[in-house]
C-alpha positions in Angstrom: -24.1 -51.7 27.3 -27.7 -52.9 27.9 -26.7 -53.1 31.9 -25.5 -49.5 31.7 -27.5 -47.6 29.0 -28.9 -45.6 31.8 -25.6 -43.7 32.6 -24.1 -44.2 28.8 -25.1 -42.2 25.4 -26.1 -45.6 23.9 -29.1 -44.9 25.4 -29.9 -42.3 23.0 -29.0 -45.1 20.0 -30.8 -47.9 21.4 -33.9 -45.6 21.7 -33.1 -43.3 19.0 
C-alpha cells in the first residue's frame, strides 16, 4: 500500500 499509505492506516505501521 506504498501508493496509498496516505489515505490507509498502514501509514501509521510504515512510520510507526
Amino acid at each position: 500500500a506504498a501508493e496509498r499509505l496516505r489515505a490507509l492506516p498502514e501509514v501509521h505501521y510504515h512510520l510507526g
